[in-house]
Residue frames as qw, qx, qy, qz and C-alpha x, y, z in Angstrom:
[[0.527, 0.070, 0.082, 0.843, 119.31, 102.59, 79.61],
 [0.109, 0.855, 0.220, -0.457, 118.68, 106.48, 80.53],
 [0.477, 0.552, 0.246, 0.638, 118.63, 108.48, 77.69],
 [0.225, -0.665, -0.342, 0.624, 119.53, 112.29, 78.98],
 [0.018, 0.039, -0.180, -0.983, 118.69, 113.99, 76.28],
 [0.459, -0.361, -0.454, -0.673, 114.66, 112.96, 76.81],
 [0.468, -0.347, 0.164, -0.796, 112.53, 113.71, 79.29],
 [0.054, 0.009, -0.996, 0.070, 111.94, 110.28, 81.71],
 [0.498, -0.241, -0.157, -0.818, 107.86, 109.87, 82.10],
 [0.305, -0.175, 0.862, -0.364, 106.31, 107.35, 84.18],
 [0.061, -0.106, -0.957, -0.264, 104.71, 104.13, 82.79],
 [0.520, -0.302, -0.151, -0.785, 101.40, 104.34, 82.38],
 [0.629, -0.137, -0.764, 0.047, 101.15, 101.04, 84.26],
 [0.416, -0.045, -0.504, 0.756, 102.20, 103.02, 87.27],
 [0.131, -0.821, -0.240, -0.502, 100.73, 105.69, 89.42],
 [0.431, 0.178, -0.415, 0.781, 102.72, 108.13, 91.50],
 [0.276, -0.835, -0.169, -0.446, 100.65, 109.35, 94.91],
 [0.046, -0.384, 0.672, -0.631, 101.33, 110.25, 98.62],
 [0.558, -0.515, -0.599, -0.254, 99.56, 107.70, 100.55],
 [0.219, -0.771, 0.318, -0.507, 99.14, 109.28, 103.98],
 [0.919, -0.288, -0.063, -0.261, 98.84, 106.09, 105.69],
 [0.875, 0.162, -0.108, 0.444, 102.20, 104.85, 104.48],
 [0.220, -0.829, 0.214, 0.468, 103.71, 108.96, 105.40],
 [0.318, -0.492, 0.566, 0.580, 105.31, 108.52, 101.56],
 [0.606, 0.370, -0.446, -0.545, 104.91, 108.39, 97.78],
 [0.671, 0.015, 0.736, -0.091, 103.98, 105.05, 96.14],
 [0.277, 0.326, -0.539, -0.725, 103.83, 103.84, 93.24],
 [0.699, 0.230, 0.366, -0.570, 100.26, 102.06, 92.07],
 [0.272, 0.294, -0.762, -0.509, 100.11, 99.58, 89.87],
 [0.644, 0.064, -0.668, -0.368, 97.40, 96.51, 88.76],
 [0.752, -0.147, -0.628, 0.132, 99.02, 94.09, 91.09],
 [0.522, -0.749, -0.327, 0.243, 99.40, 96.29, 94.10],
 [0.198, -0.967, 0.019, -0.158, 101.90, 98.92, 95.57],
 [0.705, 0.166, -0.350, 0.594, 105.73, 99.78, 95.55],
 [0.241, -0.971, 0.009, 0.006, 106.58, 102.29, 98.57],
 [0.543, 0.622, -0.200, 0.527, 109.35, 104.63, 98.14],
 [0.601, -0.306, -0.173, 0.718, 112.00, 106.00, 100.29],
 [0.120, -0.902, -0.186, 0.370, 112.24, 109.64, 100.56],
 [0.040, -0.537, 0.475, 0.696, 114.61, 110.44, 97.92],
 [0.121, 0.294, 0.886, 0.338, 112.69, 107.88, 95.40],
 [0.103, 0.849, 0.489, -0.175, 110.00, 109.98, 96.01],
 [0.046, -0.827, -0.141, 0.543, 111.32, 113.03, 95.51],
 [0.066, 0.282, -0.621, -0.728, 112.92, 112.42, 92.04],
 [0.148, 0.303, 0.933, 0.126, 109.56, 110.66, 91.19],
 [0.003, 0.821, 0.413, -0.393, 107.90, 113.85, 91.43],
 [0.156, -0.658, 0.219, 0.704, 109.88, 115.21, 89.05],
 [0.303, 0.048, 0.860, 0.407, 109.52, 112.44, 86.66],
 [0.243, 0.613, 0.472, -0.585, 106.88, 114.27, 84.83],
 [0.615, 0.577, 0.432, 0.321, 107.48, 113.89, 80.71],
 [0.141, 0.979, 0.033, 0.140, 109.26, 117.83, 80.86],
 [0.431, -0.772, 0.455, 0.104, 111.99, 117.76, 83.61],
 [0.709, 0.442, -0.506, 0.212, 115.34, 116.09, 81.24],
 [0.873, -0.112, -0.249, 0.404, 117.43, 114.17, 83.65],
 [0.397, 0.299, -0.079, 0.864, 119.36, 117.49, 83.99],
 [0.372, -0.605, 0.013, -0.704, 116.40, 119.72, 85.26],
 [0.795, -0.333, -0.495, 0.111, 116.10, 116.57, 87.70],
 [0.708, -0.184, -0.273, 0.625, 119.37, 116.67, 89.27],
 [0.254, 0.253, -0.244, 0.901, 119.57, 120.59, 89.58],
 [0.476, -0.579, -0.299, -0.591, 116.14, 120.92, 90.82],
 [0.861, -0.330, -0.385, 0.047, 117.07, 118.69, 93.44],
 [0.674, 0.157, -0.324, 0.645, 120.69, 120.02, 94.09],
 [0.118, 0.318, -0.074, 0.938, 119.27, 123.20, 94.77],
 [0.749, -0.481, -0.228, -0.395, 116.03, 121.68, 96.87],
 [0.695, -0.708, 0.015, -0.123, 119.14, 120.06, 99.02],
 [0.239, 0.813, -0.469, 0.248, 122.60, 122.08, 99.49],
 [0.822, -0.380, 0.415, 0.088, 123.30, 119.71, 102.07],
 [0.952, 0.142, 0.271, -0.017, 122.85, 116.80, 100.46],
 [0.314, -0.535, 0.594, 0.513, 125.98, 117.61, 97.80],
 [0.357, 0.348, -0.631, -0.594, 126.22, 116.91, 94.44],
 [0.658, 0.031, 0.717, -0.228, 123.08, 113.98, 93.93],
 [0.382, 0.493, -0.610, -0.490, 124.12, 113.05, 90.23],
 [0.229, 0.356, -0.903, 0.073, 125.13, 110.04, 90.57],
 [0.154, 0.069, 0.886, -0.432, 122.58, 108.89, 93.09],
 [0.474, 0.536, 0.197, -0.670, 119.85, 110.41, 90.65],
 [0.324, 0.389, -0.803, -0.316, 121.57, 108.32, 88.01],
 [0.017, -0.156, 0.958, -0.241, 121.49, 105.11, 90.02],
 [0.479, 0.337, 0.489, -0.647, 117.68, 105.73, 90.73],
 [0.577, 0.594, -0.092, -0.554, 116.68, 106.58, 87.08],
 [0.294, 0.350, -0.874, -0.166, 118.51, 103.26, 85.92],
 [0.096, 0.060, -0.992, 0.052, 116.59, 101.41, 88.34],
 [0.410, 0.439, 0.402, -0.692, 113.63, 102.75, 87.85],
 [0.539, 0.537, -0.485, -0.431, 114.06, 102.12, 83.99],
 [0.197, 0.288, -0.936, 0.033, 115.07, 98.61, 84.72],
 [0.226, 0.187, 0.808, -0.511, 111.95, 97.81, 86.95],
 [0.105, 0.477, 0.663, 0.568, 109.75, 99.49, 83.86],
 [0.113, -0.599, -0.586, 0.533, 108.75, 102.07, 86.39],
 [0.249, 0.872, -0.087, -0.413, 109.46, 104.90, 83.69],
 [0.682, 0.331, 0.443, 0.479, 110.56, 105.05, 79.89],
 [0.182, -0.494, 0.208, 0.824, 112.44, 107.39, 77.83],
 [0.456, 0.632, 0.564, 0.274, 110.45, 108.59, 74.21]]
């Protein structure tokens, strides 16, 4: 469950780099390596123990006017990122 009034941080279990090889973020762990999609990345970068769920989504909106409103899809993420243990709310 996202909480949106606290900052999301990423699990210590985890590490968030660019691997160049792959051309995209990853996330490190123990047992090996999740690679992200280009928007997984980019709210993963954000995910940084400061940015509330809010700063997320406007940081983004305003990183891509295209893209439209990416609540919802920044929701969806941050649920299944919480669900996978990829990040926790404290």
């Amino acid at each position: 469950m996202i909480n949106q009034s606290v900052p999301p941080s990423l699990n210590a279990m985890f590490r968030l780099q660019w691997e160049q090889a792959q051309d995209c973020y990853v996330l490190l762990f123990p047992e090996g390596m999740v690679k992200l999609n280009g928007s997984a990345g980019e709210i993963m970068q954000l995910v940084d123990g400061q940015n509330k769920i809010a700063d997320i989504i406007n940081i983004l909106n305003k990183k891509f006017p295209d893209a439209g409103d990416l609540t919802d899809d920044v929701h969806e993420f941050l649920i299944a990122a919480y669900d996978k243990k990829w990040l926790y709310y404290e």
